[in-house]
C-alpha positions in Angstrom: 94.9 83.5 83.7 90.9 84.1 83.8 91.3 87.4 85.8 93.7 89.2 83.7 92.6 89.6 80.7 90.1 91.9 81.8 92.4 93.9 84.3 94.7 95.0 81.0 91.5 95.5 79.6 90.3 98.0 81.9 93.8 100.2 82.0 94.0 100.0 78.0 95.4 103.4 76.4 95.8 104.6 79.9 99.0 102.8 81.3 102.4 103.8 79.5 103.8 100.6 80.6 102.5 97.2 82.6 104.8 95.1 84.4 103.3 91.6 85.4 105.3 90.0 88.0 104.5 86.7 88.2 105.5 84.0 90.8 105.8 80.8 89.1 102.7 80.3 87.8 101.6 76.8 86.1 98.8 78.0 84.1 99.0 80.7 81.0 98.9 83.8 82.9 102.5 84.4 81.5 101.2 83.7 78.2 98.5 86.3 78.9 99.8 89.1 80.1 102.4 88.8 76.7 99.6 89.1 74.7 98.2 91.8 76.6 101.5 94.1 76.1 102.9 93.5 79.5 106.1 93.1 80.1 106.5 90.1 82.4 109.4 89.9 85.5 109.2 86.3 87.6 109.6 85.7 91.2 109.9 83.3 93.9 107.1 84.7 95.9 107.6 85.0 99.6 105.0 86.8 100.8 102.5 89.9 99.8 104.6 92.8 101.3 108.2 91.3 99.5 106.9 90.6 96.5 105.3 94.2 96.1 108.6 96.1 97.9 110.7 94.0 95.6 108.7 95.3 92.5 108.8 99.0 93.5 112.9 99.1 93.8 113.3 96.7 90.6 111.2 97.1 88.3 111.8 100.1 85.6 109.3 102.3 86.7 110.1 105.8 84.6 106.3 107.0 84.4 105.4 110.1 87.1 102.7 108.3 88.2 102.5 104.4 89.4 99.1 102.3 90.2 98.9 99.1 91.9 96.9 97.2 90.6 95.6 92.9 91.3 95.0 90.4 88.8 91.3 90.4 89.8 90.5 94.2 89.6 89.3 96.6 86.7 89.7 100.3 86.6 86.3 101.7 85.7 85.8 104.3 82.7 85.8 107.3 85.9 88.7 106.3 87.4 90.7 105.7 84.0 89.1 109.3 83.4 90.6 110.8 86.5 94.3 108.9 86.4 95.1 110.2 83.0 94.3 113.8 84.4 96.9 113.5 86.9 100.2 115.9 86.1 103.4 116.7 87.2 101.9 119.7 88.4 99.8 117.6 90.6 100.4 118.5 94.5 99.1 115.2 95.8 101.6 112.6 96.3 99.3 109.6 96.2 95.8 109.2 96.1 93.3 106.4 97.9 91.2 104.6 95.8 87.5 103.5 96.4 87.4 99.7 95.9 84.7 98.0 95.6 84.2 94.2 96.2 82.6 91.5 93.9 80.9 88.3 95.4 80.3 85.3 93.2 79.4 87.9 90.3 77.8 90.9 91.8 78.8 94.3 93.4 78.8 94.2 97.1 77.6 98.2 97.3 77.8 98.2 101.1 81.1 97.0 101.2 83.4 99.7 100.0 87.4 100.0 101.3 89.4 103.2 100.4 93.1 102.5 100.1 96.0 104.3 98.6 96.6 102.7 94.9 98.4 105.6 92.9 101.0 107.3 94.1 104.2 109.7 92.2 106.8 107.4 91.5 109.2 107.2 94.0 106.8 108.7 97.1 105.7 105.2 98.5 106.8 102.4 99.8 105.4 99.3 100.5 104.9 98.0 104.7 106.8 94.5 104.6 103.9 92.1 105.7 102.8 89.0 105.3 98.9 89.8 104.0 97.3 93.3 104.1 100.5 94.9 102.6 99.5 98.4 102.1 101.5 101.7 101.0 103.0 104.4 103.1 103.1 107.5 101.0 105.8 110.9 101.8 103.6 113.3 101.4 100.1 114.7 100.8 97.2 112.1 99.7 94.0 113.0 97.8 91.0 111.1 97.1 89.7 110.2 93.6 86.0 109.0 93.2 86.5 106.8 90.6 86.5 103.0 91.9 88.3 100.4 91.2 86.2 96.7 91.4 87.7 94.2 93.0 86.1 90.9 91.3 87.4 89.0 94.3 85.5 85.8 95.2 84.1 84.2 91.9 82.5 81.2 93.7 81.8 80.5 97.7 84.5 77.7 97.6 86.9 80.3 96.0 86.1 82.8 99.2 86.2 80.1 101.8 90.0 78.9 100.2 90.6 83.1 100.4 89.5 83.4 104.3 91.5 80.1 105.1 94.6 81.6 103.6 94.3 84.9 105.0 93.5 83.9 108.6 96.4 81.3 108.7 98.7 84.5 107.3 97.7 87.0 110.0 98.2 84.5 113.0 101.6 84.0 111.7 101.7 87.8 111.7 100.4 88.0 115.2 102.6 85.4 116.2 105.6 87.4 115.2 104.1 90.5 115.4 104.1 92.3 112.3 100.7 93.6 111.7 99.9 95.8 108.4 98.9 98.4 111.3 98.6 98.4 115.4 95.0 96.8 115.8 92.7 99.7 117.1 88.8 99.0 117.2 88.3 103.0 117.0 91.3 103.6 114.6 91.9 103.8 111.0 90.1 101.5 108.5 93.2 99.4 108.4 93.9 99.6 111.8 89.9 98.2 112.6 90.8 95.6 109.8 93.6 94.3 111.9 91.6 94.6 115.4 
């Protein structure tokens, strides 16, 4: 509910349609996202990758273009700039992202991760993982230089809940061994994420 309102925000006049698909929530993020012109699907969540491969078979997606987007990111004026240029004409079928990463209120400039976040409807899937779900996309992928922040840790207690979770979800992957991506110290960016 705090996040949100500033993610609509930041794709006003640019998205066609918002779907919020929220898993049970107690607070007013339902609430919010209604006022914010979203239309709103809920779901027992299971994990990351399900709730997001779920979303992308169900959801009535009829736009050419799709964007994942979290709670707790904004699409700056650039990027907004550079999605509403995309056309059907377009030979890319996705694009990665620059994201940048917020700590307790301030950019962290060093710390920049480039993922795939916009991708032609129906060229993508989503890997079904635990944490770290990320797209597959069939077909060519561009880059846009627009980023996308990522106001992810508000306060230190916030970041520390964050780790906890998300260390406690990858031994469970590595205990069943389904990593986002083989672990590889001289690999991808994901692939070192997961090493």
């Amino acid at each position: 509910q705090d996040n949100l309102p500033k993610a609509l925000l930041s794709i006003q006049g640019l998205a066609a349609k918002v779907f919020v698909l929220d898993s049970g929530s107690t607070d007013d993020t339902v609430s919010v996202a209604l006022a914010g012109g979203a239309t709103v699907l809920q779901r027992r969540f299971r994990h990351y990758g399900d709730q997001w491969r779920w979303a992308l078979k169900n959801l009535p997606i009829e736009t050419d273009w799709v964007m994942k987007l979290d709670a707790d990111e904004r699409v700056s004026p650039q990027l907004a700039d550079e999605l509403r240029a995309l056309g059907a004409t377009t030979p890319q079928r996705g694009f990665i992202v620059p994201i940048r990463l917020w700590f307790m209120g301030r950019p962290l400039h060093a710390k920049i991760d480039f993922l795939t976040r916009v991708w032609r409807n129906g060229a993508a899937s989503m890997t079904d993982v635990l944490v770290n779900e990320h797209l597959e996309v069939d077909g060519p992928v561009g880059h846009l230089t627009g980023v996308l922040e990522h106001h992810d840790s508000p306060t230190l207690e916030r970041w520390y809940a964050k780790q906890n979770r998300y260390t406690t979800l990858e031994a469970i992957a590595r205990h069943s061994e389904t990593w986002a991506a083989e672990p590889s110290l001289f690999g991808s960016q994901l692939e070192r994420r997961m090493f």
